[in-house]
C-alpha positions as CSV (number, residue, x, y, z in Angstrom):
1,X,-7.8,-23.7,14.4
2,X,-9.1,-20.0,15.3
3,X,-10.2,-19.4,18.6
4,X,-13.7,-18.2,18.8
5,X,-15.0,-15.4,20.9
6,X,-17.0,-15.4,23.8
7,X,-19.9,-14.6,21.9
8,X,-19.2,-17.2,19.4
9,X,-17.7,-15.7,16.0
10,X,-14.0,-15.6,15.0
11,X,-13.2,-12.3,14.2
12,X,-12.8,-13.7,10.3
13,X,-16.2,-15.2,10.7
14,X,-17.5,-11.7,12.3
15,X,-16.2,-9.3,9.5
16,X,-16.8,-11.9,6.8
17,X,-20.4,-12.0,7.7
18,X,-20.9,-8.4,7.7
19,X,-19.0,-8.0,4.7
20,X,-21.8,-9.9,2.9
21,X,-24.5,-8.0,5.0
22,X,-23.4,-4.5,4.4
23,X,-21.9,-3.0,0.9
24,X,-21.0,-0.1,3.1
25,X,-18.9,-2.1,5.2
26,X,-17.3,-3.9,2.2
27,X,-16.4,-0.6,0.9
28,X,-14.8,0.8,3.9
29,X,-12.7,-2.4,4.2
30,X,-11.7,-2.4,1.0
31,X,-10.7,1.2,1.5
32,X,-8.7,0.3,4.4
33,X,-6.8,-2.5,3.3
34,X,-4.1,-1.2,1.4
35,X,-3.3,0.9,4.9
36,X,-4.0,-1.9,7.3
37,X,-1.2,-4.2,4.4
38,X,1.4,-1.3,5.0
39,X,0.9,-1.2,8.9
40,X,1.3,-4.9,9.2
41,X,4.8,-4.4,7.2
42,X,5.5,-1.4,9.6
43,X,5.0,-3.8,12.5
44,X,7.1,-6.8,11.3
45,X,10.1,-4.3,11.1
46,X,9.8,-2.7,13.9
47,X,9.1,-6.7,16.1
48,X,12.1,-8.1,13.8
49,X,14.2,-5.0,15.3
50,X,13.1,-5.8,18.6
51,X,12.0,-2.2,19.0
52,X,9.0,-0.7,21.2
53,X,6.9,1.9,19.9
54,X,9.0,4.5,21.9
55,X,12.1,3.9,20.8
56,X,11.0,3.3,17.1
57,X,9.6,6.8,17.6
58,X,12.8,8.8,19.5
59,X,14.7,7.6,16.5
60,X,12.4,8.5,13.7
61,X,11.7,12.0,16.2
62,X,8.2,11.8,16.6
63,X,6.4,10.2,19.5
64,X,5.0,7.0,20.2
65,X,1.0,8.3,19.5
66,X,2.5,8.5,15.7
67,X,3.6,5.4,15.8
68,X,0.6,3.7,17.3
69,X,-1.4,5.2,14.3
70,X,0.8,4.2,11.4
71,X,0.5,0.5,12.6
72,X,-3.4,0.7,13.6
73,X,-4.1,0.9,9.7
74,X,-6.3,3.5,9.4
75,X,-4.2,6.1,8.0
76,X,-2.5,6.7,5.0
77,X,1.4,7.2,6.0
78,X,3.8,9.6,3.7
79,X,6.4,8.6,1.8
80,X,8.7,10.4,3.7
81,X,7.2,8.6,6.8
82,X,8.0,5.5,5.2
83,X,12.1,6.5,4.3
84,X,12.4,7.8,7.8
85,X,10.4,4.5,9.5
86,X,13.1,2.5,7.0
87,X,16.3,4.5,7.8
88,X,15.3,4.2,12.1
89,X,15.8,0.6,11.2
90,X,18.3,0.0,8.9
91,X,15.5,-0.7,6.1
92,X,15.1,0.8,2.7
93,X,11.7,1.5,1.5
94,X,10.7,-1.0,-2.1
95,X,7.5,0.3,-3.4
96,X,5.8,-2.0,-6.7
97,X,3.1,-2.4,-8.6
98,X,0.9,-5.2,-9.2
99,X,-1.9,-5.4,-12.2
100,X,-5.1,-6.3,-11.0
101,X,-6.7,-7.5,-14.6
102,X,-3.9,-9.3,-16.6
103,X,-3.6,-7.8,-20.1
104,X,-1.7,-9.2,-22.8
105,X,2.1,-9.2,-23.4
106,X,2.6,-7.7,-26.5
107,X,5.2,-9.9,-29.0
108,X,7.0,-7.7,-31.2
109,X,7.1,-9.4,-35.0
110,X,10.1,-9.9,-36.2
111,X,11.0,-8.6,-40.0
């Protein structure tokens, strides 16, 4: 069960409610997610290498500030952030694709 804050609201319940209450709020999320997906991926690989911020950062050579933004979510990181992030860790960087409106599979008829 989710703890509830001392005012009374989950955080869930917080920015669900103003989701509904304010387009403008719904359209900065949305904007965000994508970042906020990537920075949750930066921050399981750098936890599952049992690495703090600073040493993630001395090994990629740039400093822990750089590192603290790429996993607050609010920034778009480079690709070639991404393949050094991956090679400080023994990682390689996987990018995909996923359709968001499913189309159909075109069958080739055979002759």
């Amino acid at each position: 069960m989710a703890r509830q804050s001392p005012i009374g609201q989950t955080v869930v319940q917080s920015s669900s409610k103003r989701s509904r209450q304010s387009a403008e709020y719904r359209a900065e999320r949305e904007r965000l997610e994508p970042y906020e997906s990537i920075a949750r991926e930066v921050i399981r690989l750098r936890m599952g290498k049992s690495l703090s911020q600073e040493v993630l950062a001395k090994r990629m050579g740039t400093t822990k500030s750089a590192i603290s933004r790429l996993e607050s979510g609010h920034h778009a990181p480079s690709v070639a952030t991404l393949h050094k992030l991956a090679a400080a860790c023994g990682a390689r960087v996987v990018i995909g694709f996923e359709l968001t409106v499913k189309e159909p599979i075109l069958k080739i008829a055979k002759v």
